[in-house]
mmCIF file of the N, C-alpha and C atoms, coordinates in Angstrom:
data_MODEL
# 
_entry.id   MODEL 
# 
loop_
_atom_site.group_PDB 
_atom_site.id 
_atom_site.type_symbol 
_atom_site.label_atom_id 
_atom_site.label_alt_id 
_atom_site.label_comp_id 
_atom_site.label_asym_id 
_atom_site.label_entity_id 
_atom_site.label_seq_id 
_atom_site.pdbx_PDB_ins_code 
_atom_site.Cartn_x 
_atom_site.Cartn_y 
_atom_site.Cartn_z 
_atom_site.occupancy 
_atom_site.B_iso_or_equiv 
_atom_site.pdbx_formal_charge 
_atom_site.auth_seq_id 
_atom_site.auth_comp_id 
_atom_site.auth_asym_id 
_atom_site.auth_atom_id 
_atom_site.pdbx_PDB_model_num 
ATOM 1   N N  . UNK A 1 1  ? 2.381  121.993 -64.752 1.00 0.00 ? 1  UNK A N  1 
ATOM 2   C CA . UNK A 1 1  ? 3.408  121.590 -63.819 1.00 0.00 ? 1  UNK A CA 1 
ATOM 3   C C  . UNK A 1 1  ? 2.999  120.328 -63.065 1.00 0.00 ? 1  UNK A C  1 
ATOM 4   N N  . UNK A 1 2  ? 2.460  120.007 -62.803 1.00 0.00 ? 2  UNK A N  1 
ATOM 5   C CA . UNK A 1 2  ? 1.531  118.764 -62.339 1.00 0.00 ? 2  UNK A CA 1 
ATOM 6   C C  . UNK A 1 2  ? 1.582  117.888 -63.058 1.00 0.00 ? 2  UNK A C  1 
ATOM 7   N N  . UNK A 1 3  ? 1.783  117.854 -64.046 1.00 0.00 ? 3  UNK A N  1 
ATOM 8   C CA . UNK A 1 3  ? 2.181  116.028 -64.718 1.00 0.00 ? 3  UNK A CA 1 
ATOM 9   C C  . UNK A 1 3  ? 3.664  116.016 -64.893 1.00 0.00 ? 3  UNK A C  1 
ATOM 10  N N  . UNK A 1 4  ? 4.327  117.154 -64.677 1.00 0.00 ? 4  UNK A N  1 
ATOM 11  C CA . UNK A 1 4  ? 5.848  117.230 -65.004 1.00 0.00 ? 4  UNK A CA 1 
ATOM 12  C C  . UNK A 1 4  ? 5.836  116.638 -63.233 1.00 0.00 ? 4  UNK A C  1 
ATOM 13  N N  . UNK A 1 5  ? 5.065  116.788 -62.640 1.00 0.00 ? 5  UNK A N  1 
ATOM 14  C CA . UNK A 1 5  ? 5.187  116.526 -61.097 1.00 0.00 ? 5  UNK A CA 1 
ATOM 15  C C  . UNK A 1 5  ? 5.087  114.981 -61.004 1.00 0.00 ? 5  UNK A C  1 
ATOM 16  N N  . UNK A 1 6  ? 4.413  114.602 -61.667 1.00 0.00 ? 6  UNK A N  1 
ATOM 17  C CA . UNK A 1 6  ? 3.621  113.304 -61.613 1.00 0.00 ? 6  UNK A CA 1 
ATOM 18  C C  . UNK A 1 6  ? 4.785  112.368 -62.636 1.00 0.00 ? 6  UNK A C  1 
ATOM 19  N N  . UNK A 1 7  ? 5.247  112.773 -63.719 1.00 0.00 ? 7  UNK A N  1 
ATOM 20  C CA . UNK A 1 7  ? 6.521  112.554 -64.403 1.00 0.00 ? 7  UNK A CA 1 
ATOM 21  C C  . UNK A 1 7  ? 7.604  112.464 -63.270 1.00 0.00 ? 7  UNK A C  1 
ATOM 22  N N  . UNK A 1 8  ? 8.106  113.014 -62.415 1.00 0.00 ? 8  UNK A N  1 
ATOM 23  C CA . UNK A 1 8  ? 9.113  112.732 -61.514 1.00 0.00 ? 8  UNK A CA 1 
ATOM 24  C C  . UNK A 1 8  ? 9.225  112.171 -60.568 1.00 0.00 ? 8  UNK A C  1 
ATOM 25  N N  . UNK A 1 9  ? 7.935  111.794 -60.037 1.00 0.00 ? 9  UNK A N  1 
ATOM 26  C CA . UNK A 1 9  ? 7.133  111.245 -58.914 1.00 0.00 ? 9  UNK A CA 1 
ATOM 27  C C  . UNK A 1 9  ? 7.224  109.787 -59.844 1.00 0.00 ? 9  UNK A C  1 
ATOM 28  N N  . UNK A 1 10 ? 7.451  109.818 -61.389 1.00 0.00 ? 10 UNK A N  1 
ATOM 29  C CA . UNK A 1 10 ? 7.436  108.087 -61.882 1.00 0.00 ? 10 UNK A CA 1 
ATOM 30  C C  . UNK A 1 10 ? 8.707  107.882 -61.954 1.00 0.00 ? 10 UNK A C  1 
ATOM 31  N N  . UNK A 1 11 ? 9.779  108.785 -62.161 1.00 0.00 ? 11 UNK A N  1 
ATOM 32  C CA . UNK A 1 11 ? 10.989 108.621 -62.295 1.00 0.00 ? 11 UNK A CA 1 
ATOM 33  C C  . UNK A 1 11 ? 11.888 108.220 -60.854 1.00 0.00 ? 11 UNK A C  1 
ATOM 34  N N  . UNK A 1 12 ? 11.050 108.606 -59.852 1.00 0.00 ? 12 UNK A N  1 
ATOM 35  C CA . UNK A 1 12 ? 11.392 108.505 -58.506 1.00 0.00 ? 12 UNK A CA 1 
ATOM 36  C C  . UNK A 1 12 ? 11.504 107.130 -58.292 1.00 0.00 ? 12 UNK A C  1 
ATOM 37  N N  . UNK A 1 13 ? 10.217 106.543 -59.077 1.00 0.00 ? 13 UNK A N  1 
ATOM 38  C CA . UNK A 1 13 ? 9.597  105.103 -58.541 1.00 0.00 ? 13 UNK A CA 1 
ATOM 39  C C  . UNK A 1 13 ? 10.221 104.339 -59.569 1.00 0.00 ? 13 UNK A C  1 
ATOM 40  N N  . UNK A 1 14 ? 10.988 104.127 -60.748 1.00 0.00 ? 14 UNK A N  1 
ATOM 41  C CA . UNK A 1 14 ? 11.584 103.508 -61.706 1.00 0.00 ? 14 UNK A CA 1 
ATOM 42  C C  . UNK A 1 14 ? 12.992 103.579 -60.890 1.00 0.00 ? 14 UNK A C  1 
ATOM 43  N N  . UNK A 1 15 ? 13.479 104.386 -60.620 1.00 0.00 ? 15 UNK A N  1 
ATOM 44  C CA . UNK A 1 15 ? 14.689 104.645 -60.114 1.00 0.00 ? 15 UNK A CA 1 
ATOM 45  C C  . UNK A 1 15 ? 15.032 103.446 -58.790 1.00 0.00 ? 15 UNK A C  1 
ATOM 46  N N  . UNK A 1 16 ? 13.785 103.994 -57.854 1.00 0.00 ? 16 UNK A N  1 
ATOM 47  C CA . UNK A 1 16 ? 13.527 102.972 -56.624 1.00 0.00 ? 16 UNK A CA 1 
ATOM 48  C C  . UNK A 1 16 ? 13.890 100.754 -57.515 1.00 0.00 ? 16 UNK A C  1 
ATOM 49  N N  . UNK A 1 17 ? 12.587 101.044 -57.938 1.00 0.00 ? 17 UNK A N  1 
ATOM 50  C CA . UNK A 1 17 ? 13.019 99.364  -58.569 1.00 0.00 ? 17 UNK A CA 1 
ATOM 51  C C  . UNK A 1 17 ? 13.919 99.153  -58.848 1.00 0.00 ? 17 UNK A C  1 
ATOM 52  N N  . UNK A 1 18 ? 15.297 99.742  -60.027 1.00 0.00 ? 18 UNK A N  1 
ATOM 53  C CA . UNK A 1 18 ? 16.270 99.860  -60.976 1.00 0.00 ? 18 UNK A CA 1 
ATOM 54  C C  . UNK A 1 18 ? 17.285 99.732  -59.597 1.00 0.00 ? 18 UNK A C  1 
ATOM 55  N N  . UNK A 1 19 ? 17.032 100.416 -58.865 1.00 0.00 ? 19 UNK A N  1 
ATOM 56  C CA . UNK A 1 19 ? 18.250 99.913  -57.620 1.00 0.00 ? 19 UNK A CA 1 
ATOM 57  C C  . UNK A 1 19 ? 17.974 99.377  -56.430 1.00 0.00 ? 19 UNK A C  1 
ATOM 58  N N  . UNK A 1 20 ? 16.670 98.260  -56.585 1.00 0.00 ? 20 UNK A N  1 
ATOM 59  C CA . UNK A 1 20 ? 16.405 97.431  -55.657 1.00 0.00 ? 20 UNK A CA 1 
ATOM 60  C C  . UNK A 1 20 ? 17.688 95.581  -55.693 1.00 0.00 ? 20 UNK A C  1 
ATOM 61  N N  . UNK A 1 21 ? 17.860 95.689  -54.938 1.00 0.00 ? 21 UNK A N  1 
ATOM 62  C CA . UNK A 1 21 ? 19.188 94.574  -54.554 1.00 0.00 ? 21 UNK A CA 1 
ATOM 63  C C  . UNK A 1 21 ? 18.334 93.430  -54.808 1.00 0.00 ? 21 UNK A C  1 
ATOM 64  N N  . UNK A 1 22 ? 17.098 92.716  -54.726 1.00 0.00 ? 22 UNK A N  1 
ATOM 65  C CA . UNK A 1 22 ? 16.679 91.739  -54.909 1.00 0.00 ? 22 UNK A CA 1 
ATOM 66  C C  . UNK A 1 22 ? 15.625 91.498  -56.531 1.00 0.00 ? 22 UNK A C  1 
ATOM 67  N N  . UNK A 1 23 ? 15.921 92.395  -57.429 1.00 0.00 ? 23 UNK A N  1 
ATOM 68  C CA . UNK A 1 23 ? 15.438 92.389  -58.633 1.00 0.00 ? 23 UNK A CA 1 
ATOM 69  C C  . UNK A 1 23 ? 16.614 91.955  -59.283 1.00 0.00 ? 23 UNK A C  1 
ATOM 70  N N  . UNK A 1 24 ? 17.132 91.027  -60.316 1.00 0.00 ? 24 UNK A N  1 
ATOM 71  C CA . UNK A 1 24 ? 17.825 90.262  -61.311 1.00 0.00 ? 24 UNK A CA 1 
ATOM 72  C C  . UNK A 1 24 ? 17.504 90.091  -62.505 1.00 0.00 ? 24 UNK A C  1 
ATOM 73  N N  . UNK A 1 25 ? 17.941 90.227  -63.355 1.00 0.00 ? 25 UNK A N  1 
ATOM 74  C CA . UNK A 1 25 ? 18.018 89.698  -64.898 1.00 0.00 ? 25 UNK A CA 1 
ATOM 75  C C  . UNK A 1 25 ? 18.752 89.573  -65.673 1.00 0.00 ? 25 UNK A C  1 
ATOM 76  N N  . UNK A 1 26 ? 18.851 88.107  -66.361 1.00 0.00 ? 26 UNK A N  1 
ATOM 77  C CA . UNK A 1 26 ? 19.952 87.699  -66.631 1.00 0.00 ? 26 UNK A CA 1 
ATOM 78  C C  . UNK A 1 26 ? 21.253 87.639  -66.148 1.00 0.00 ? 26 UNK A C  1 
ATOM 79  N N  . UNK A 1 27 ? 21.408 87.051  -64.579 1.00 0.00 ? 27 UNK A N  1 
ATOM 80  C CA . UNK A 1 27 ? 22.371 87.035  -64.100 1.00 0.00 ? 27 UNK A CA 1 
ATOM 81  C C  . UNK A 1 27 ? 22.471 88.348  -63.708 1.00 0.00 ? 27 UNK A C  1 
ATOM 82  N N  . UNK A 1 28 ? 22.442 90.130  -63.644 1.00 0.00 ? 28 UNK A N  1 
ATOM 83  C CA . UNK A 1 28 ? 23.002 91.109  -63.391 1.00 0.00 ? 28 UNK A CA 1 
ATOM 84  C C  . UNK A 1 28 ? 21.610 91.884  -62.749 1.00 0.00 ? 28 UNK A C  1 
ATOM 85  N N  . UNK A 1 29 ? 22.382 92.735  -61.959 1.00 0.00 ? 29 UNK A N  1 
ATOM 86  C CA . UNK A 1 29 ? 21.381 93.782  -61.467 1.00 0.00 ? 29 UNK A CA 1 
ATOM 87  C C  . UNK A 1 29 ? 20.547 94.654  -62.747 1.00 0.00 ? 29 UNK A C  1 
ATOM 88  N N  . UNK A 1 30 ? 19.819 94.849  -62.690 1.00 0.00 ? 30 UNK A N  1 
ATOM 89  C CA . UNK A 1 30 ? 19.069 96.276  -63.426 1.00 0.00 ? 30 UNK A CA 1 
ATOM 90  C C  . UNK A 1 30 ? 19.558 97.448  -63.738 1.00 0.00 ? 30 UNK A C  1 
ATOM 91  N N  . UNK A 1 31 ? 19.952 97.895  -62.561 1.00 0.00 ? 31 UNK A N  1 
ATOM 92  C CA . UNK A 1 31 ? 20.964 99.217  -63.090 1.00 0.00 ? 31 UNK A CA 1 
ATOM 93  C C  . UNK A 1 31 ? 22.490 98.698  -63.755 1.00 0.00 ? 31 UNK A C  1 
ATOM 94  N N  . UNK A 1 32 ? 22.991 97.702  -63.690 1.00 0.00 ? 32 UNK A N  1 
ATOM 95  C CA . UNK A 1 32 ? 23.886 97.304  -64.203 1.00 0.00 ? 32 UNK A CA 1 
ATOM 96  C C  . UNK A 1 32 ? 24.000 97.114  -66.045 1.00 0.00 ? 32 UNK A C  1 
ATOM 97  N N  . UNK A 1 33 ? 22.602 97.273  -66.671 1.00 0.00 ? 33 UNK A N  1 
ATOM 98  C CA . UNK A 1 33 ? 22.085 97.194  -67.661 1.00 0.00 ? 33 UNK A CA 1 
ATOM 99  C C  . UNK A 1 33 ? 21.980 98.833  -68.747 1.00 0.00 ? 33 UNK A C  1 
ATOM 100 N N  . UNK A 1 34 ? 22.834 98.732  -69.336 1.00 0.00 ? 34 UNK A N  1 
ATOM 101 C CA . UNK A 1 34 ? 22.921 99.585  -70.193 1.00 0.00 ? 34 UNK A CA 1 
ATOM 102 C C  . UNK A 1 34 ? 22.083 100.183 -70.638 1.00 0.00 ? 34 UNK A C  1 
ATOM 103 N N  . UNK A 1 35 ? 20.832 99.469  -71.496 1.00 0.00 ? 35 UNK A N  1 
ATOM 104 C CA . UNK A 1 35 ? 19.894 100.129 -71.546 1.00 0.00 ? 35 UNK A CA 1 
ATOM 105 C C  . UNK A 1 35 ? 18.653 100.987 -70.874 1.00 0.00 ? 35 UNK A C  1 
ATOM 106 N N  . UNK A 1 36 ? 19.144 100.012 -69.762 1.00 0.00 ? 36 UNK A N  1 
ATOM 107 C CA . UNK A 1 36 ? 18.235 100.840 -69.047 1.00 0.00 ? 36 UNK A CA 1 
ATOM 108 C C  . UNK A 1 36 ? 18.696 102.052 -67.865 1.00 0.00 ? 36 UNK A C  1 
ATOM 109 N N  . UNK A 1 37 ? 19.771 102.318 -68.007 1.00 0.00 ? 37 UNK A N  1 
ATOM 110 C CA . UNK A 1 37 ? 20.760 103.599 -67.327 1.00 0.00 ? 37 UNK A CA 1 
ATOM 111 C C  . UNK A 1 37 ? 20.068 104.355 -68.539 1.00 0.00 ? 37 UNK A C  1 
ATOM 112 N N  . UNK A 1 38 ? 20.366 104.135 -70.143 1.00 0.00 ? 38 UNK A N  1 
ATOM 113 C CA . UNK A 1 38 ? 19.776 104.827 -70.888 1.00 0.00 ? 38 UNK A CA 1 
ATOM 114 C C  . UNK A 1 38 ? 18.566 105.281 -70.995 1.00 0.00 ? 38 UNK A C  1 
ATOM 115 N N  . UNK A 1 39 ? 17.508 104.328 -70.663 1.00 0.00 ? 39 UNK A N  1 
ATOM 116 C CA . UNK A 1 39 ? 16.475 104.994 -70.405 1.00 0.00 ? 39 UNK A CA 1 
ATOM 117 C C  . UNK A 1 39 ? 15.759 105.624 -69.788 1.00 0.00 ? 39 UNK A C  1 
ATOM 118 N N  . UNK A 1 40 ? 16.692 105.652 -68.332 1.00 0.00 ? 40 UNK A N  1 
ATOM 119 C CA . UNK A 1 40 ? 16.268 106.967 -67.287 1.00 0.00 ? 40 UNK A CA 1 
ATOM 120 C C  . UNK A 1 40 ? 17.184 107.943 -67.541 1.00 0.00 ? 40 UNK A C  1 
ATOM 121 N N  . UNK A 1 41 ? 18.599 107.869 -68.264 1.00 0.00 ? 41 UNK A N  1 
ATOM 122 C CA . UNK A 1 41 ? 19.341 109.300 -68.491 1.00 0.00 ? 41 UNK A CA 1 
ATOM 123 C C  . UNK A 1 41 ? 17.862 110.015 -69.487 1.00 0.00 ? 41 UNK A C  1 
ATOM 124 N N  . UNK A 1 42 ? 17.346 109.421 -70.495 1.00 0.00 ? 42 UNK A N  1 
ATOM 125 C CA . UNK A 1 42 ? 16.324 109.887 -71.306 1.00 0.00 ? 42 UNK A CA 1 
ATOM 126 C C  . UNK A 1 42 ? 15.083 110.823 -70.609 1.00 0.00 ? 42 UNK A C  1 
ATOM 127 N N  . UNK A 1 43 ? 14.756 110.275 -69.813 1.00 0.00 ? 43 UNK A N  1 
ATOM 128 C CA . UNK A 1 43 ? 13.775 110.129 -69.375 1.00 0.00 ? 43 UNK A CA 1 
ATOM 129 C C  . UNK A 1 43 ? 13.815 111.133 -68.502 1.00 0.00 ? 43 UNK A C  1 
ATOM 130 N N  . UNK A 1 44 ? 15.017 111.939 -67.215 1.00 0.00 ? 44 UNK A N  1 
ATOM 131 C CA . UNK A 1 44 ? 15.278 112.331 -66.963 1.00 0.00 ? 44 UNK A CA 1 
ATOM 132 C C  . UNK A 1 44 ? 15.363 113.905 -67.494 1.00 0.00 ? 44 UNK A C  1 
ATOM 133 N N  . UNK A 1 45 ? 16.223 113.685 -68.845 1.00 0.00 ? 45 UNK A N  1 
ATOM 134 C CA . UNK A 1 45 ? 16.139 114.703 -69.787 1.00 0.00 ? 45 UNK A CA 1 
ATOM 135 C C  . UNK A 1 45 ? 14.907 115.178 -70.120 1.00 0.00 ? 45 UNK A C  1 
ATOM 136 N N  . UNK A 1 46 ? 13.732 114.161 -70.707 1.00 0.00 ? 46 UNK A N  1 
ATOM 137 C CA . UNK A 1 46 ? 12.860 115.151 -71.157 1.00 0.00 ? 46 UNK A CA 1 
ATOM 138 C C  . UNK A 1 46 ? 12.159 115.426 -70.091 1.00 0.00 ? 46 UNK A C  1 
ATOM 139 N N  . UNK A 1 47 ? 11.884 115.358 -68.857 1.00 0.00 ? 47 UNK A N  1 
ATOM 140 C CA . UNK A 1 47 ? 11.178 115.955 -67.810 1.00 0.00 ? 47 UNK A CA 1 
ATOM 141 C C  . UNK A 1 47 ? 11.774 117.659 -67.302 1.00 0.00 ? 47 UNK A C  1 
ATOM 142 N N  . UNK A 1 48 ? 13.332 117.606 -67.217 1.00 0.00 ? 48 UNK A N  1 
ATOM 143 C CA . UNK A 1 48 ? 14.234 118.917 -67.345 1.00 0.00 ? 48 UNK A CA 1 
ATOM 144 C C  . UNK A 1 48 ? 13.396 119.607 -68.504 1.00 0.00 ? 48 UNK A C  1 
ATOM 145 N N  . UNK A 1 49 ? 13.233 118.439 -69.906 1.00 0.00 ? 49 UNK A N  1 
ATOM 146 C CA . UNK A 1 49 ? 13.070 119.896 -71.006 1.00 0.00 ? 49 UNK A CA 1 
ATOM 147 C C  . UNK A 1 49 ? 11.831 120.479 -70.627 1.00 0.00 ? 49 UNK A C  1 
ATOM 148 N N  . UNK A 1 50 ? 10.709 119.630 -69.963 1.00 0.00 ? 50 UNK A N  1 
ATOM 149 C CA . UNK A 1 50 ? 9.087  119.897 -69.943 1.00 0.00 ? 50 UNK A CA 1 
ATOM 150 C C  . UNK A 1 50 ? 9.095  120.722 -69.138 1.00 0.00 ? 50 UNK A C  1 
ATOM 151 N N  . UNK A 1 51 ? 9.827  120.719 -67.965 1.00 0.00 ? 51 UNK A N  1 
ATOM 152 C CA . UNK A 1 51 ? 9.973  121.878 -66.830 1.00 0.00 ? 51 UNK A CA 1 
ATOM 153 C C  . UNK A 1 51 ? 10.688 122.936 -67.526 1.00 0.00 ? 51 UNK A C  1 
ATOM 154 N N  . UNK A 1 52 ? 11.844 123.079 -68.152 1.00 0.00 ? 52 UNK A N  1 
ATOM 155 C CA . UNK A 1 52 ? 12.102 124.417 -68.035 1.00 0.00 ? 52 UNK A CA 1 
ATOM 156 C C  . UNK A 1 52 ? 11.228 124.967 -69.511 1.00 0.00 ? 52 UNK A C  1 
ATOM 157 N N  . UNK A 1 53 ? 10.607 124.247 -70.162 1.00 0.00 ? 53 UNK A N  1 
ATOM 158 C CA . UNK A 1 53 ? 9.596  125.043 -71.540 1.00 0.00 ? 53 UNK A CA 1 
ATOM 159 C C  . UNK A 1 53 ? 8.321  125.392 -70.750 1.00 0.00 ? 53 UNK A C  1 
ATOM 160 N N  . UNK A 1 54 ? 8.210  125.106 -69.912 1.00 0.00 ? 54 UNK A N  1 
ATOM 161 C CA . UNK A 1 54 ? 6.775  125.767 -68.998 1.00 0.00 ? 54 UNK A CA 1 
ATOM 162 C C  . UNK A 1 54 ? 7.248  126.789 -68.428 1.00 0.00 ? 54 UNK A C  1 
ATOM 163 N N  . UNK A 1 55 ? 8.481  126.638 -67.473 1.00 0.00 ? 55 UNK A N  1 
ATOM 164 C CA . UNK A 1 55 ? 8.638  128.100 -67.161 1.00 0.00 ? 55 UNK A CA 1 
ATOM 165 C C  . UNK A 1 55 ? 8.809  128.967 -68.119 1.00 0.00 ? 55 UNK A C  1 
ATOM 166 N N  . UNK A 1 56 ? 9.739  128.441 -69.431 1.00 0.00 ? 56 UNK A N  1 
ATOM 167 C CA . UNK A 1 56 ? 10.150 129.601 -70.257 1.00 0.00 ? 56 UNK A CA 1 
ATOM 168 C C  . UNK A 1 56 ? 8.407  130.563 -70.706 1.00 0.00 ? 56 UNK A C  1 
ATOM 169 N N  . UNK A 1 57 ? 7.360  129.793 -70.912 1.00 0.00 ? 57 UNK A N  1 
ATOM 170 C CA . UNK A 1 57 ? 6.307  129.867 -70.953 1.00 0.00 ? 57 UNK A CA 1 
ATOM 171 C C  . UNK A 1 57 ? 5.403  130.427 -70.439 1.00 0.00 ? 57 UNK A C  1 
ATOM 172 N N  . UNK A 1 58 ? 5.489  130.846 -68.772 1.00 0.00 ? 58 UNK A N  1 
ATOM 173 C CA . UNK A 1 58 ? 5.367  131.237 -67.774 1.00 0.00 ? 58 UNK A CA 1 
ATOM 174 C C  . UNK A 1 58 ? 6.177  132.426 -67.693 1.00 0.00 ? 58 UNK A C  1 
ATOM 175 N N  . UNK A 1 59 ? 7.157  132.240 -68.002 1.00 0.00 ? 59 UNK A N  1 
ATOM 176 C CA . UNK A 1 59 ? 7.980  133.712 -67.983 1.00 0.00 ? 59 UNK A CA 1 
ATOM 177 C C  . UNK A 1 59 ? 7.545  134.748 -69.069 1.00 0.00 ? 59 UNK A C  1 
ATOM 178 N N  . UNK A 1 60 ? 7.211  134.146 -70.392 1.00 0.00 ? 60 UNK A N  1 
ATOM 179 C CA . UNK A 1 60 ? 6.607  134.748 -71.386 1.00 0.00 ? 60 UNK A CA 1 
ATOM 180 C C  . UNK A 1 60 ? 5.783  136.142 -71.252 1.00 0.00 ? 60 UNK A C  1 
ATOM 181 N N  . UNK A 1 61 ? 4.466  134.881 -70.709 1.00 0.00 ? 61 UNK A N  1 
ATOM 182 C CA . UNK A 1 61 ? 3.157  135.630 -70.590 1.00 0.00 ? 61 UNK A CA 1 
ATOM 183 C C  . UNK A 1 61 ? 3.219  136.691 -69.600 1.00 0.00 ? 61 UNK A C  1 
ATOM 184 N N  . UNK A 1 62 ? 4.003  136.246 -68.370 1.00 0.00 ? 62 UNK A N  1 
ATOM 185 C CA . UNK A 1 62 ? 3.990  137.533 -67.504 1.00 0.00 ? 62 UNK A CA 1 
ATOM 186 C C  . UNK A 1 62 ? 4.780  138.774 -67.565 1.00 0.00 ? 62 UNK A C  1 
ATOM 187 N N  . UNK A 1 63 ? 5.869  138.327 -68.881 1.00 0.00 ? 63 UNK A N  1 
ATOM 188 C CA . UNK A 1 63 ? 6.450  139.589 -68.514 1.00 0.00 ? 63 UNK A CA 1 
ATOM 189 C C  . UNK A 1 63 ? 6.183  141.017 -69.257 1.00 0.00 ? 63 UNK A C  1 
ATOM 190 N N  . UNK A 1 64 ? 5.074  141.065 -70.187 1.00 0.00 ? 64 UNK A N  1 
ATOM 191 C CA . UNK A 1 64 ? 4.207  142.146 -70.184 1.00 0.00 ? 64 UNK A CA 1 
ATOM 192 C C  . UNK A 1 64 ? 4.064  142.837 -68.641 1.00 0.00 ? 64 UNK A C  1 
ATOM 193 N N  . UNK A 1 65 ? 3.165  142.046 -67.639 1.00 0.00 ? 65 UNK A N  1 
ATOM 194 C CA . UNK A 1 65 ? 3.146  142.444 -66.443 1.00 0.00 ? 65 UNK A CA 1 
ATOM 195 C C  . UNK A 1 65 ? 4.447  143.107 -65.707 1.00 0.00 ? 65 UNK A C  1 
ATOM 196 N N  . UNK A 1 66 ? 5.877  142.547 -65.963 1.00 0.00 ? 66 UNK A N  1 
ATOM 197 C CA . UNK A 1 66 ? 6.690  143.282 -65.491 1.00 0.00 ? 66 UNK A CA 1 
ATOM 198 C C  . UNK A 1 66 ? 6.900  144.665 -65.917 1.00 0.00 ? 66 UNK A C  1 
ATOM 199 N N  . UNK A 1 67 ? 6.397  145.510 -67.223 1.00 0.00 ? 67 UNK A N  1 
ATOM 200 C CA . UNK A 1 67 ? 7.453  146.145 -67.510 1.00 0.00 ? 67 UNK A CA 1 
ATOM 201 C C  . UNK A 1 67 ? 6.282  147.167 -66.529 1.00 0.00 ? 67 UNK A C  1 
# 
């Protein structure tokens, strides 16, 4: 869980730049850029998948312990 932590904690900070008002390219903002909306919708996604396959994972092992 800790690099999925550290994974969102980078997504936090990509996000921050991507909608900073004084970053430009090619004439347009950053988030205005297609590809790169795409590459935090991505990016986004696989951090969801890494988190919920650890819990599913986590739920696994313990639930021997439940019954």
């Amino acid at each position: 869980m800790r690099s999925i932590g550290a994974a969102q904690a980078s997504l936090n900070l990509m996000l921050q730049r991507v909608t900073d008002p004084s970053r430009k390219t090619f004439g347009k903002y950053l988030h205005q850029h297609g590809t790169v909306i795409h590459d935090i919708a991505l990016s986004r996604a696989e951090i969801e998948s890494a988190r919920l396959l650890v819990l599913s994972a986590a739920l696994q092992v313990s639930r021997p312990f439940l019954n």
